[in-house]
C-alpha positions as MATLAB code, in Angstrom:
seq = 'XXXXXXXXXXXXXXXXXXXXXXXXXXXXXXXXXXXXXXXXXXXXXXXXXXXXXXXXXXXXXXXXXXXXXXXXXXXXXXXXXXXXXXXXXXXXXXXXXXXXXXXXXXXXXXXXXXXXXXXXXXXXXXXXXXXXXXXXXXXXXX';
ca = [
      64.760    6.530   23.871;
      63.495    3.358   26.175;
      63.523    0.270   24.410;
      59.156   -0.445   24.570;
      58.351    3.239   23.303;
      59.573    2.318   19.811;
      56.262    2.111   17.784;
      54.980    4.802   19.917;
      57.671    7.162   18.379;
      57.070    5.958   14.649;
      53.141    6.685   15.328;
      53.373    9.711   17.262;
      56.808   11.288   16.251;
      57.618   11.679   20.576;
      59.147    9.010   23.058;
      56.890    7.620   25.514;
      57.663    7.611   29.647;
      56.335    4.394   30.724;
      56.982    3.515   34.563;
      60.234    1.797   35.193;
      58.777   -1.533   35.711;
      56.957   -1.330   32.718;
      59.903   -0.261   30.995;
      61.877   -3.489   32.425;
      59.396   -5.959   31.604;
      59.469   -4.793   27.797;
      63.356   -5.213   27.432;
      63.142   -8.111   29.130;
      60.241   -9.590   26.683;
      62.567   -7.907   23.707;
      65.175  -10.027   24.955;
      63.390  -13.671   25.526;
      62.449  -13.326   22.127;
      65.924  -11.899   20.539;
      63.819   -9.243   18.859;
      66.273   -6.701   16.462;
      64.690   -3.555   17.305;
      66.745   -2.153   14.018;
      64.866   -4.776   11.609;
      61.393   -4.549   13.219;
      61.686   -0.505   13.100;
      62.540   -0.829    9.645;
      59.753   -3.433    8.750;
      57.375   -1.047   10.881;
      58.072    1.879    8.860;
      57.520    0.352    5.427;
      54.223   -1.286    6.941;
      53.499    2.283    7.623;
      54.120    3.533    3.992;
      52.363    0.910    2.548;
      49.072    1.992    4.815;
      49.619    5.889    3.032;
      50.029    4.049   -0.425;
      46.743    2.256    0.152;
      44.854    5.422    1.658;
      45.999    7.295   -1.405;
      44.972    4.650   -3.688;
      41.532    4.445   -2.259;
      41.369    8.341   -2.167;
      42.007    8.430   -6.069;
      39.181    5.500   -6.936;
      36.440    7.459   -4.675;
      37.220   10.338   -6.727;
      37.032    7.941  -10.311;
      33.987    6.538   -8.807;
      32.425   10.342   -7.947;
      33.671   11.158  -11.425;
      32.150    8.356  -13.641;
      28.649    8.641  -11.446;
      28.692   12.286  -12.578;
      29.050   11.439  -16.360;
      26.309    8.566  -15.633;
      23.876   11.351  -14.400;
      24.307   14.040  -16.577;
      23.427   11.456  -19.383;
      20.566   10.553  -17.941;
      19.365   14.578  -17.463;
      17.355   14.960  -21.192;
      16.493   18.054  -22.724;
      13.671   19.766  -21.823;
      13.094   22.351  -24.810;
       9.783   22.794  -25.396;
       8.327   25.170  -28.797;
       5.250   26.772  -29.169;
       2.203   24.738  -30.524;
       3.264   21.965  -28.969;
       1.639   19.545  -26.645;
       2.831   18.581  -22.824;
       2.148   16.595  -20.154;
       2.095   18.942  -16.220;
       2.980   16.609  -13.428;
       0.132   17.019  -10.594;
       1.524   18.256   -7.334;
      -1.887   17.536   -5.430;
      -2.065   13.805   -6.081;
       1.277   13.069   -3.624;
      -1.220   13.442   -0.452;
      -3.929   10.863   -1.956;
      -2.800    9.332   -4.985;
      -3.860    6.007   -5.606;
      -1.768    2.711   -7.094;
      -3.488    3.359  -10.996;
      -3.982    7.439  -10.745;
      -1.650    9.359  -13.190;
       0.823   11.740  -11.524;
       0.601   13.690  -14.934;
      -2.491   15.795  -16.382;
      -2.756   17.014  -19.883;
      -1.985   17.443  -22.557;
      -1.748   21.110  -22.598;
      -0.464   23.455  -25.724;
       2.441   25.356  -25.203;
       2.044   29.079  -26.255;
       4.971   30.041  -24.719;
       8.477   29.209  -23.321;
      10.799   32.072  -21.689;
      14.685   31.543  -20.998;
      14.073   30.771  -17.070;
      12.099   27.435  -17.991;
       8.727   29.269  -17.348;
       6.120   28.101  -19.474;
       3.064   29.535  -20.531;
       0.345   26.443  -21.167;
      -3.011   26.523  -23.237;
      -5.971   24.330  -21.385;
      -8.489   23.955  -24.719;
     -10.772   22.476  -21.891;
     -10.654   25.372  -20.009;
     -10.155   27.907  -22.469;
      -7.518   29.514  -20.235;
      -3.862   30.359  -20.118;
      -1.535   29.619  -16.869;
       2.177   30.054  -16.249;
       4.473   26.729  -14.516;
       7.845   25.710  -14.259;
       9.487   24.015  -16.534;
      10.610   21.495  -14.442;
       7.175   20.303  -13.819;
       6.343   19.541  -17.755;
       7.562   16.570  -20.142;
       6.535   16.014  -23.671;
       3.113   14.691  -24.530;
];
């Protein structure tokens, strides 16, 4: 293997063909400088280990990080069971175009009459005097 091509090889596992006078100059500068091409290979190598270490170590606290941001949210999800005869609030869908800073993004309270296992809910309007279907996603208590 020529004597400049020696990180090459650790990186890339193959020798590199560098032009002869290319190939001079770098024994030449390995010389001027006494370099041990044994001890530098070696201290190379381990410089190259530690780099996996570290890219495994960061690998495993992403995935601790991903991991404890999960348990954070799923705290933060609440229940939304909702029983009959009781009162909600239904978020407004037509106030995102023109709401204003003080208008309420919620209308209500409505009476629950029913609640089926797909989160659809069946509201009351007293002012109304009618009955209407939504998604349970929509609602939160009164």
């Amino acid at each position: 293997m020529p004597i400049g091509t020696f990180p090459y090889h650790l990186v890339y596992g193959k020798a590199c063909h560098l032009p002869i006078e290319l190939e001079h100059q770098a024994y030449w500068v390995v010389k001027k400088f006494n370099f041990e091409m044994k001890a530098t290979g070696e201290k190379r190598l381990l410089q190259l280990i530690e780099l996996d270490e570290f890219r495994l170590d960061s690998y495993d606290n992403a995935n601790l990080y991903k991991e404890k941001t999960k348990r954070w949210h799923d705290r933060q999800i609440q229940d939304r069971v909702f029983r009959p005869r009781q009162f909600v609030l239904l978020f407004n869908w037509g106030l995102k175009l023109f709401s204003g800073k003080l208008r309420s993004k919620w209308s209500g309270p409505f009476e629950v009459v029913q609640m089926t296992p797909h989160t659809v809910i069946e509201l009351w309007n007293k002012e109304k005097a009618e009955k209407f279907l939504v998604n349970g996603q929509c609602v939160k208590h009164y």
